[in-house]
KOLTOR-751371 format. One record per atom (N, C-alpha, C): atom name; x, z, y. Coordinates in Angstrom, 3 decimals. Layout:
ATOM   site       east         up      north
ATOM     CA          X          Z          Y
...
//
This chain:
ATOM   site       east         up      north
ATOM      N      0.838      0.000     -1.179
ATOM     CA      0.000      0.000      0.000
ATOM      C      0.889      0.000      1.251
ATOM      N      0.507     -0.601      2.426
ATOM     CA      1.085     -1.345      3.359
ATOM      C      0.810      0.295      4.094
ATOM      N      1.973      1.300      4.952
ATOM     CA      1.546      2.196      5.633
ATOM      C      0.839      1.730      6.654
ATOM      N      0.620      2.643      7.237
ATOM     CA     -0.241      2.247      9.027
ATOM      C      0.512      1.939     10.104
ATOM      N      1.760      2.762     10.014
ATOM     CA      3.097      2.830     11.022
ATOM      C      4.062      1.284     10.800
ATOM      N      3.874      0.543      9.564
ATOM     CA      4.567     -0.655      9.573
ATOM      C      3.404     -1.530     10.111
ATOM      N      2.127     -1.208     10.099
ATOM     CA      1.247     -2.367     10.516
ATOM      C      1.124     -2.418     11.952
ATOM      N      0.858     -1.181     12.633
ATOM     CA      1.131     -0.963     13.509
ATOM      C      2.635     -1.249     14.640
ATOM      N      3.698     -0.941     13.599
ATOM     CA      4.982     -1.970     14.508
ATOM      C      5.475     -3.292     14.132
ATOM      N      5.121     -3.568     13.610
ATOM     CA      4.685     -5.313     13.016
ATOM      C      4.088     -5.987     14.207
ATOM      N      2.340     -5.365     13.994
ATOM     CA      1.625     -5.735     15.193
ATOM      C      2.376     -5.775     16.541
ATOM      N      2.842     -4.980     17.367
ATOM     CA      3.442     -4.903     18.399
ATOM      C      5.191     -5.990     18.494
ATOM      N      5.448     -6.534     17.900
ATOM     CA      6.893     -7.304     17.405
ATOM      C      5.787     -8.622     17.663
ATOM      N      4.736     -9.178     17.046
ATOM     CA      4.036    -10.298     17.579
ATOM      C      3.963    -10.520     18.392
ATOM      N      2.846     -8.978     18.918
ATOM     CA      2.418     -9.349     20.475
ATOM      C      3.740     -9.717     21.235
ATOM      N      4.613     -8.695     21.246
ATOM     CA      5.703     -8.977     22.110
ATOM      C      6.080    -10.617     22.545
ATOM      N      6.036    -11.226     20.958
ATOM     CA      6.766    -12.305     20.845
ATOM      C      6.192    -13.532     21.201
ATOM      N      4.886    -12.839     20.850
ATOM     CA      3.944    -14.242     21.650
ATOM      C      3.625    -13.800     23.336
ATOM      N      3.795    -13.061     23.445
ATOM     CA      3.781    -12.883     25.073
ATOM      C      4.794    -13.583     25.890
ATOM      N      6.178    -12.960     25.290
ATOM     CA      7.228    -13.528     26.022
ATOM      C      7.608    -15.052     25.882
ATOM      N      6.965    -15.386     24.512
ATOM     CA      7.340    -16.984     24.500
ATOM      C      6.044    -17.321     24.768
ATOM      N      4.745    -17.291     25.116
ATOM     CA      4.054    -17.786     25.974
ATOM      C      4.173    -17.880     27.488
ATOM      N      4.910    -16.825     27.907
ATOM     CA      5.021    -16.366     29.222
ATOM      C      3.804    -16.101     30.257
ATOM      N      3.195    -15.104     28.779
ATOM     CA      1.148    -14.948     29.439
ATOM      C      1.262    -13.815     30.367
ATOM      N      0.229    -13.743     30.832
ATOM     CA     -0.012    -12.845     31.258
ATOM      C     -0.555    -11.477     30.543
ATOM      N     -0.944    -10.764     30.595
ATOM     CA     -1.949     -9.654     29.384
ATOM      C     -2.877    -10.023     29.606
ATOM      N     -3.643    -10.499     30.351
ATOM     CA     -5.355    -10.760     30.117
ATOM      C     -5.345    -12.332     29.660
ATOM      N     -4.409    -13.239     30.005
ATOM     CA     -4.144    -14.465     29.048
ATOM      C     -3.768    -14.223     27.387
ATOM      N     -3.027    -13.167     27.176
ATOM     CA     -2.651    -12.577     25.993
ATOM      C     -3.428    -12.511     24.915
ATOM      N     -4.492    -11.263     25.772
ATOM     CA     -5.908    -10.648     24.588
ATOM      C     -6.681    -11.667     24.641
ATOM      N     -6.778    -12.619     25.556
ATOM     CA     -8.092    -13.349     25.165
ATOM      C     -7.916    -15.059     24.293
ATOM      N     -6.590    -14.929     23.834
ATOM     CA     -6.637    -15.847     22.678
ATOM      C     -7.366    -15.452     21.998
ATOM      N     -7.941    -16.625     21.182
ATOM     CA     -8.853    -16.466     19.696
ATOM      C     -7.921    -17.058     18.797
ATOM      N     -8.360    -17.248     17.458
ATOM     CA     -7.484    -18.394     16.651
ATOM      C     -7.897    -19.311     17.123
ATOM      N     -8.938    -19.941     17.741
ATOM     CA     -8.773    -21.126     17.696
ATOM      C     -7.866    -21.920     18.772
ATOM      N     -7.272    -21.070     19.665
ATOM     CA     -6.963    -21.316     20.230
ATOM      C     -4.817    -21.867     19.722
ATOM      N     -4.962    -21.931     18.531
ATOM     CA     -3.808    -22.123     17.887
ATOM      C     -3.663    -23.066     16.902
ATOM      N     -2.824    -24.260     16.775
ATOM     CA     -2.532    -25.190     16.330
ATOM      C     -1.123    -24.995     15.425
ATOM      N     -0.928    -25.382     14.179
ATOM     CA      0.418    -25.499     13.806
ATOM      C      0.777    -26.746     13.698
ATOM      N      2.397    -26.971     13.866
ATOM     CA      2.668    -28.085     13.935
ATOM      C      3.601    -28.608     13.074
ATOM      N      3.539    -29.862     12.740
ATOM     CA      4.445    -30.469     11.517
ATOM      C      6.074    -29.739     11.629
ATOM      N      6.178    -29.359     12.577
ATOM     CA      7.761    -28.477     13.282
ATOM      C      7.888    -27.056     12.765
ATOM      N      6.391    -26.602     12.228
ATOM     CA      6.816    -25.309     11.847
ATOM      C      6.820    -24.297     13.407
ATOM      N      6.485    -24.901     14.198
ATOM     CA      5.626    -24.023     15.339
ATOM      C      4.574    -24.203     15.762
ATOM      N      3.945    -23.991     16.346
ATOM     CA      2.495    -23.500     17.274
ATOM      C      2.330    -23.941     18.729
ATOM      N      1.552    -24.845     18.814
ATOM     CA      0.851    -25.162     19.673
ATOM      C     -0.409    -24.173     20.512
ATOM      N     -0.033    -23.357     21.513
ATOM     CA     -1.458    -22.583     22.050
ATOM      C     -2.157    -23.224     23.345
ATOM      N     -3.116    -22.835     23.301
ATOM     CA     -4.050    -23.168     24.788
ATOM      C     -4.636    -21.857     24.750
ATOM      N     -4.008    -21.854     26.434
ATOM     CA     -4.131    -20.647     27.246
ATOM      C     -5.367    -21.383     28.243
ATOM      N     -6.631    -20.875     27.732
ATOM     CA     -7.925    -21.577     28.746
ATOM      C     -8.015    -21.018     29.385
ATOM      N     -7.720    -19.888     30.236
ATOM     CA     -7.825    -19.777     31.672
ATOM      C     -7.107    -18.316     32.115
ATOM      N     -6.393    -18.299     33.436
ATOM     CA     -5.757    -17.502     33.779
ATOM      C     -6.162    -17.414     35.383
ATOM      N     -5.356    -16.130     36.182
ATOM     CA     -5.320    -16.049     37.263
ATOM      C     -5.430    -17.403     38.373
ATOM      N     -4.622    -18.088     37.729
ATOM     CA     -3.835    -19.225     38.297
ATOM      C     -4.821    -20.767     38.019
ATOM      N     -5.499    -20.671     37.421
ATOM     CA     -6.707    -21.176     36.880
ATOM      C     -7.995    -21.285     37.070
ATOM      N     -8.771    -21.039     38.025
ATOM     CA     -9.879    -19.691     37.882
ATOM      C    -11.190    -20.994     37.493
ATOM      N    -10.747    -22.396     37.136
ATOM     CA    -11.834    -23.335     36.440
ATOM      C    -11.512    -23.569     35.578
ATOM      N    -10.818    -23.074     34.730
ATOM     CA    -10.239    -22.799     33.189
ATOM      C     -9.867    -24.410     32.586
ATOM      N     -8.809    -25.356     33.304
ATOM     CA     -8.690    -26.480     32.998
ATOM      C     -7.176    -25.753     31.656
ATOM      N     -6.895    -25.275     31.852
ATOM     CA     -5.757    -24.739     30.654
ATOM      C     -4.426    -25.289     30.838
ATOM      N     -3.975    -24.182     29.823
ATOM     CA     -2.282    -24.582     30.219
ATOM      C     -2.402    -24.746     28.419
ATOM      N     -1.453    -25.757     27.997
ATOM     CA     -0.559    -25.539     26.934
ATOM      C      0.838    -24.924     26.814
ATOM      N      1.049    -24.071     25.489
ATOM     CA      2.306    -23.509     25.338
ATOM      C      2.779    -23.671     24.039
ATOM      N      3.718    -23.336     23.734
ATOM     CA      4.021    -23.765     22.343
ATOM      C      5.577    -22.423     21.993
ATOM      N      5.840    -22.266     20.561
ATOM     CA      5.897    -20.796     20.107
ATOM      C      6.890    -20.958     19.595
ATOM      N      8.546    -20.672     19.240
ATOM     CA      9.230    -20.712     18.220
ATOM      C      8.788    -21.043     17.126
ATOM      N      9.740    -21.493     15.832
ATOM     CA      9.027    -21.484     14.610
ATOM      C      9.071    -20.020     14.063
ATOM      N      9.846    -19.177     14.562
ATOM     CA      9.872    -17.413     14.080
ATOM      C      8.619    -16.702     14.721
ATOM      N      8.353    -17.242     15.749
ATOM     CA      7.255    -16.866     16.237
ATOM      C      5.633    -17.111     15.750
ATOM      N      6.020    -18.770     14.829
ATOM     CA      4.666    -19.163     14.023
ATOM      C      4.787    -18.480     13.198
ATOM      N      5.793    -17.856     12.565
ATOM     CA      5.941    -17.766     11.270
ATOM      C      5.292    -16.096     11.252
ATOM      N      5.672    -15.325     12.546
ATOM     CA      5.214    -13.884     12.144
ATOM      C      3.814    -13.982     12.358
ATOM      N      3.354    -14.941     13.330
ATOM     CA      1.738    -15.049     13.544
ATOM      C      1.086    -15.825     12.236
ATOM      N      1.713    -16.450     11.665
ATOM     CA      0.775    -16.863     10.442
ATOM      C      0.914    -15.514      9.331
ATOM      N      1.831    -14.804      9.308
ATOM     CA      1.906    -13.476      8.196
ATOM      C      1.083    -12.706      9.502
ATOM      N      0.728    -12.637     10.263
ATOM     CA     -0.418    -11.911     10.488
ATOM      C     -1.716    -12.186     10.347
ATOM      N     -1.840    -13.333     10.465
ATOM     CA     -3.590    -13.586     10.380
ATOM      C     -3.750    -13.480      9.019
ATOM      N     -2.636    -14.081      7.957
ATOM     CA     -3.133    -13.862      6.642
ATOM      C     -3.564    -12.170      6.371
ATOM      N     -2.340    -11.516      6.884
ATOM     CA     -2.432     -9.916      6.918
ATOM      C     -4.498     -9.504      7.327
ATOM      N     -4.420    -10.000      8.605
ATOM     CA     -5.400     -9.377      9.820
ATOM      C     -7.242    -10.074      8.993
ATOM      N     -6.835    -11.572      8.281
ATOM     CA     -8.192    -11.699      7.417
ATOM      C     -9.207    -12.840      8.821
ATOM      N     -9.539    -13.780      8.352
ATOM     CA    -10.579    -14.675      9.000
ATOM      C    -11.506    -14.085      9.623
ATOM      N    -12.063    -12.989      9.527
ATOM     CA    -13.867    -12.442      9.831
ATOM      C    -13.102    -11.721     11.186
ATOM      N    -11.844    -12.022     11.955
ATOM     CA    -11.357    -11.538     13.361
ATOM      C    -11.273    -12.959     14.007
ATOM      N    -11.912    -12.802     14.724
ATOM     CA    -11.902    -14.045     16.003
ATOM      C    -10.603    -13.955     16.908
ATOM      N    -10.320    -12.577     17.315
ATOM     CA     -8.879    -12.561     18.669
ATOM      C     -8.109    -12.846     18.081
ATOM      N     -6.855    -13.586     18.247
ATOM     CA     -5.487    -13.633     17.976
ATOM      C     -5.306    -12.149     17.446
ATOM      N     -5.108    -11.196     18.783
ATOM     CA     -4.748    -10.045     18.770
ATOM      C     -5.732     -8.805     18.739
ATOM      N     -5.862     -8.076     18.278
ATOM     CA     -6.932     -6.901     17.839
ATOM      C     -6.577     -5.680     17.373
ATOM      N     -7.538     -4.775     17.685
ATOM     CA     -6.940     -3.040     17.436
ATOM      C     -6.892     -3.129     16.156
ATOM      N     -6.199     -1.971     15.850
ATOM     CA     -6.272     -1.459     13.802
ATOM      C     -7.081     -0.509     14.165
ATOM      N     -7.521      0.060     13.001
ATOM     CA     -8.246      1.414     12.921
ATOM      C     -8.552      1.579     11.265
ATOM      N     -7.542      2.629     11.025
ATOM     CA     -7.829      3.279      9.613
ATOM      C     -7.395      1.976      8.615
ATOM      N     -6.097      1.357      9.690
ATOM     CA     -5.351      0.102      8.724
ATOM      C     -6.105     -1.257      8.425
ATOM      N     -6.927     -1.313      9.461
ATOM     CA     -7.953     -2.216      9.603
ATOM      C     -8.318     -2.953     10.613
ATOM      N     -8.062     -4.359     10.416
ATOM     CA     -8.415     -5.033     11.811
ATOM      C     -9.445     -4.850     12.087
ATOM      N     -9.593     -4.362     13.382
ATOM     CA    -11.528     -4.668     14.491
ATOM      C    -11.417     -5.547     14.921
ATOM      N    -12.832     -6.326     15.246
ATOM     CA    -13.232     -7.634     15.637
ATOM      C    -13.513     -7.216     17.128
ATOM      N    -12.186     -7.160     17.683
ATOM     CA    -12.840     -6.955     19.179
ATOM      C    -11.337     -7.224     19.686
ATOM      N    -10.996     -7.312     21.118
ATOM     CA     -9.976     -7.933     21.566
ATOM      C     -9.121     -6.345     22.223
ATOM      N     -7.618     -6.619     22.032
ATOM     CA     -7.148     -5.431     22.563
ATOM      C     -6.768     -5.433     24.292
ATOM      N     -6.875     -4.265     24.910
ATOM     CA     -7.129     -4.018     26.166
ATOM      C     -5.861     -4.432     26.931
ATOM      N     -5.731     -5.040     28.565
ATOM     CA     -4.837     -5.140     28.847
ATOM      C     -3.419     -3.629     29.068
ATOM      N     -4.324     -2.297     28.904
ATOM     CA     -3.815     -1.321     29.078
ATOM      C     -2.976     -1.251     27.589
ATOM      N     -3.581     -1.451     26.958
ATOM     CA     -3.010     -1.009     25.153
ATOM      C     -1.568     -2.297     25.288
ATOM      N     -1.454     -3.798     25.453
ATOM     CA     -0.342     -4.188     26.030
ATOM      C      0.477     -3.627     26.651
ATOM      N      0.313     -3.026     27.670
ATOM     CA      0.941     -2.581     28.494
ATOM      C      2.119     -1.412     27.713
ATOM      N      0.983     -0.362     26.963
ATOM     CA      1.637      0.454     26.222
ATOM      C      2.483      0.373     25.129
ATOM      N      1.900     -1.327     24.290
ATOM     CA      3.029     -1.676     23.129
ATOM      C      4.324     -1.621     23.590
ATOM      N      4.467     -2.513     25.085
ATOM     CA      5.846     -3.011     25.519
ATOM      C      6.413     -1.559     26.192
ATOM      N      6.090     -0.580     26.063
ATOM     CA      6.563      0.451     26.787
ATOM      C      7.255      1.401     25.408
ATOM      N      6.597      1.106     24.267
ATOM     CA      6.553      1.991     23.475
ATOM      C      7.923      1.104     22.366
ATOM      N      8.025     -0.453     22.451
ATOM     CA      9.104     -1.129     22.189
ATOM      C     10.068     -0.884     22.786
ATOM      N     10.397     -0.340     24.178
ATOM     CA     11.368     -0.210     25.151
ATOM      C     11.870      0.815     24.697
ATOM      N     10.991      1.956     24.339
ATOM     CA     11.345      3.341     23.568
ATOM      C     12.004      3.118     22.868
ATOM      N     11.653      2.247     21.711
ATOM     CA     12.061      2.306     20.203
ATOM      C     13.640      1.796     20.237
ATOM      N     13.331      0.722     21.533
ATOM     CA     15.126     -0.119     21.703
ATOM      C     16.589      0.823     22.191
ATOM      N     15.452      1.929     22.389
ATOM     CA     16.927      3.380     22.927
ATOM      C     16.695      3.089     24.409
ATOM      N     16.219      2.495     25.298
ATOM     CA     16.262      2.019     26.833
ATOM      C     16.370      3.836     27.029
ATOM      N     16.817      3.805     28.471
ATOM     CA     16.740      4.952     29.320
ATOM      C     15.065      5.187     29.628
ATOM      N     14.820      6.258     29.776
ATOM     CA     13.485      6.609     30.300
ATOM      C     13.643      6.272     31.785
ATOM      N     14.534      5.990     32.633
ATOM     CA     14.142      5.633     33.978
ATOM      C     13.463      4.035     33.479
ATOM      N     14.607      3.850     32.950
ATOM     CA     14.602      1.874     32.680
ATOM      C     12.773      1.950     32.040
ATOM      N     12.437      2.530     31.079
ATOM     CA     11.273      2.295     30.343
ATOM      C      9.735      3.060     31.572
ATOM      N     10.043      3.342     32.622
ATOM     CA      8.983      3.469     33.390
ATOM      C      8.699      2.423     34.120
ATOM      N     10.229      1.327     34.311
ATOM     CA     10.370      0.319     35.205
ATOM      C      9.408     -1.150     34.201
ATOM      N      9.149     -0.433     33.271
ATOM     CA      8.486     -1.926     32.087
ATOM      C      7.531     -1.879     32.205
ATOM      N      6.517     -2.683     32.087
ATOM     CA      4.680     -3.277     32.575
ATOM      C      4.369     -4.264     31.686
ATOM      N      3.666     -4.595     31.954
ATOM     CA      2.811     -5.505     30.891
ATOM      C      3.607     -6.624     31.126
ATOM      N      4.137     -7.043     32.441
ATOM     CA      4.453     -8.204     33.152
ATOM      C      5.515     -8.351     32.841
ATOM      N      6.304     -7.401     32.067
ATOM     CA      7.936     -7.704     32.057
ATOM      C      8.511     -8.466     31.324
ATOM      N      7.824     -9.016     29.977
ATOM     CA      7.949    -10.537     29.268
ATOM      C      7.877    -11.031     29.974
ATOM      N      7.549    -11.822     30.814
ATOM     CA      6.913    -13.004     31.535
ATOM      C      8.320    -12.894     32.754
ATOM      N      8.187    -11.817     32.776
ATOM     CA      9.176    -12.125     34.091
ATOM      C     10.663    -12.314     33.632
ATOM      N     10.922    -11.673     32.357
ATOM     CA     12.095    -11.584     31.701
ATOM      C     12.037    -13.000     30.904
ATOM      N     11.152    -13.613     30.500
ATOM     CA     11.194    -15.006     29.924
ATOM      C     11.621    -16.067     30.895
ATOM      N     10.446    -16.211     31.971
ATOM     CA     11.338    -16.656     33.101
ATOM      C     12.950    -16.946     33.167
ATOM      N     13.237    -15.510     33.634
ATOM     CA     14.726    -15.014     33.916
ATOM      C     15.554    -16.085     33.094
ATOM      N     15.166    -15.340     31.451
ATOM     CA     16.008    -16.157     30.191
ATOM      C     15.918    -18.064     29.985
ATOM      N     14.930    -17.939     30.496
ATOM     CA     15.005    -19.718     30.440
ATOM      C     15.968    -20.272     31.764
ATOM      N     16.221    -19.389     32.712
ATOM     CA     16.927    -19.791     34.130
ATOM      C     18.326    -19.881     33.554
ATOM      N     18.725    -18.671     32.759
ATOM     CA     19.999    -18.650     32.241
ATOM      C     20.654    -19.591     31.381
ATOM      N     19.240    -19.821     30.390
ATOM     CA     19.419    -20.853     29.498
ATOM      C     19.488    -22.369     30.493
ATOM      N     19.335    -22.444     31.165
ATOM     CA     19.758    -23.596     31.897
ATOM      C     18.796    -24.508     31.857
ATOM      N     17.298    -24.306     31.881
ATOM     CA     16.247    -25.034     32.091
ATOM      C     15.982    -24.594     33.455
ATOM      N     15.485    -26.116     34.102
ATOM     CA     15.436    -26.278     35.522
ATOM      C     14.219    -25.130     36.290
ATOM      N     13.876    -25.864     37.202
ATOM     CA     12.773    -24.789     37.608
ATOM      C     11.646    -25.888     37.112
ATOM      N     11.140    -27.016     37.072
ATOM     CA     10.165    -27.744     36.973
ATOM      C     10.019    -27.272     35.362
ATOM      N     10.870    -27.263     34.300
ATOM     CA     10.490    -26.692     32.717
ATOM      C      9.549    -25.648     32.934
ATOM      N     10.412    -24.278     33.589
ATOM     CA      9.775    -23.329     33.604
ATOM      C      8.233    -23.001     34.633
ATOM      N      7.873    -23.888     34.947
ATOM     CA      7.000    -23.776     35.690
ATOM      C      6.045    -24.319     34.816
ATOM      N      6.383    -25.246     34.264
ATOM     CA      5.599    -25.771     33.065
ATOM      C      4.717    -24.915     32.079
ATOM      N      6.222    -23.952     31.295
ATOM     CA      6.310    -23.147     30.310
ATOM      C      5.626    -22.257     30.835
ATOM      N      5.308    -21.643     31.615
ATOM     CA      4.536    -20.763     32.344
ATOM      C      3.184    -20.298     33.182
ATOM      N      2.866    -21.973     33.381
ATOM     CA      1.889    -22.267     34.315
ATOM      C      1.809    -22.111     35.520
ATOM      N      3.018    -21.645     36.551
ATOM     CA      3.495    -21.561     37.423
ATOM      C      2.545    -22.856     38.308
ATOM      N      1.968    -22.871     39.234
ATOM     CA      1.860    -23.953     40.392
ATOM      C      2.597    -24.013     41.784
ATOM      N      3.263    -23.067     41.933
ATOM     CA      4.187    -22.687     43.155
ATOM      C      5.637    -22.655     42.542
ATOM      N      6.762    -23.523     43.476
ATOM     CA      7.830    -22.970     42.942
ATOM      C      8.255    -21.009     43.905
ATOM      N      7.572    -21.492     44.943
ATOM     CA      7.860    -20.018     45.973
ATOM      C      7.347    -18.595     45.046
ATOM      N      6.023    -18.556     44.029
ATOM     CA      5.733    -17.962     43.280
ATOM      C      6.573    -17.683     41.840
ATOM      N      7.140    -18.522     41.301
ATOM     CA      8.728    -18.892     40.585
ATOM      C      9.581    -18.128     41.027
ATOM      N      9.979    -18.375     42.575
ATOM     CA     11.071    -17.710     43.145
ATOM      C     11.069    -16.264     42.992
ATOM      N     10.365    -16.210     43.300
ATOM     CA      9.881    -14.549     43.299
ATOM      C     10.258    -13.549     41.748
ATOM      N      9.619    -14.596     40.526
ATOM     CA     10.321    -13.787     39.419
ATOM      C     11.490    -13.983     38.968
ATOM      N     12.416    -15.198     39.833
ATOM     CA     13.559    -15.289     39.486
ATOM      C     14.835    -14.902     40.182
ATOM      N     14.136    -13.961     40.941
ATOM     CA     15.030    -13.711     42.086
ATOM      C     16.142    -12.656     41.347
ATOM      N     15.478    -12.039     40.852
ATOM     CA     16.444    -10.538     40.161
ATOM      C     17.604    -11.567     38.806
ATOM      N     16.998    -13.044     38.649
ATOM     CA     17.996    -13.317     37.727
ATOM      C     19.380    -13.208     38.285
ATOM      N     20.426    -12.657     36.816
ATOM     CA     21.978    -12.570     37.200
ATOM      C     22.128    -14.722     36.924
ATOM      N     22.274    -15.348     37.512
ATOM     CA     22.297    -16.527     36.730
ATOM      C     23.526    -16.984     37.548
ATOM      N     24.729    -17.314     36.800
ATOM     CA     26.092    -18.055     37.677
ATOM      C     25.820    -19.458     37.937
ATOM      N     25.967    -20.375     38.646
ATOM     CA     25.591    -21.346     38.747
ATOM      C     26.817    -22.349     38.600
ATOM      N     27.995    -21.523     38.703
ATOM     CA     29.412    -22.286     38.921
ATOM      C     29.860    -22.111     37.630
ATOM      N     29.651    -21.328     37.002
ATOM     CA     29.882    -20.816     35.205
ATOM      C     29.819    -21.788     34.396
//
């Protein structure tokens, strides 16, 4: 029997992973469904993110997932069982609920991952729901994708809104 404490940090290693390689927001996050997920002959995932802040007539963004990233989301849904509509959903008593998890309960996975990574408790008060997204950002700047990729990857419509989460990047440019 599968404990509660591995399903439970399993669960949170997804979310993480589809957050940061979506570069969602948390209320873009919880309100995937499956259907909102495609696999692809590549061995990754195709998502549509139907509507966000940035959105507000829900024309959608596409994103698309590592293949490590399809791979832990397909061992979850097999795990989590068809009769759940959200991507993502509470446990209770080792049991998926058919209901979508809160942007607050996000908030708390990535706080409670920061824990687990040894971070300083100053550093782990400084983490939010938002800090994938802004740290994905960052990592694609480093990785040497332009600003037009990441605006893409993100749904970004402003580069001045861009600027803003990339400002704290360390990124050498002469390196």
């Amino acid at each position: 029997m599968i404990s509660l404490m591995y399903i439970i940090i399993h669960t949170a290693m997804r979310v993480h992973m589809q957050d940061y390689e979506l570069l969602t927001r948390r209320s873009e996050l919880v309100a995937l469904t499956t259907n909102d997920l495609e696999s692809l002959d590549d061995g990754t995932m195709r998502v549509i993110i139907r509507r966000s802040k940035a959105d507000p007539f829900g024309q959608g963004r596409v994103a698309f997932t590592s293949r490590k990233t399809a791979e832990a989301v397909r061992d979850w849904l097999t795990w989590r069982g068809s009769e759940v509509n959200f991507l993502f959903c509470p446990i209770y008593r080792g049991k998926a609920v058919n209901r979508d998890l809160s942007t607050t309960t996000v908030k708390r996975l990535v706080k409670s991952a920061a824990k687990a990574a040894g971070l300083d408790p100053e550093e782990i008060d400084a983490f939010s729901g938002h800090s994938l997204r802004v740290g994905a950002a960052q990592d694609l700047l480093c990785a040497g994708y332009d600003a037009a990729a990441i605006m893409r990857a993100g749904g970004w419509k402003s580069v001045n809104i861009l600027g803003r989460y990339l400002e704290m990047a360390e990124h050498n440019v002469w390196a």
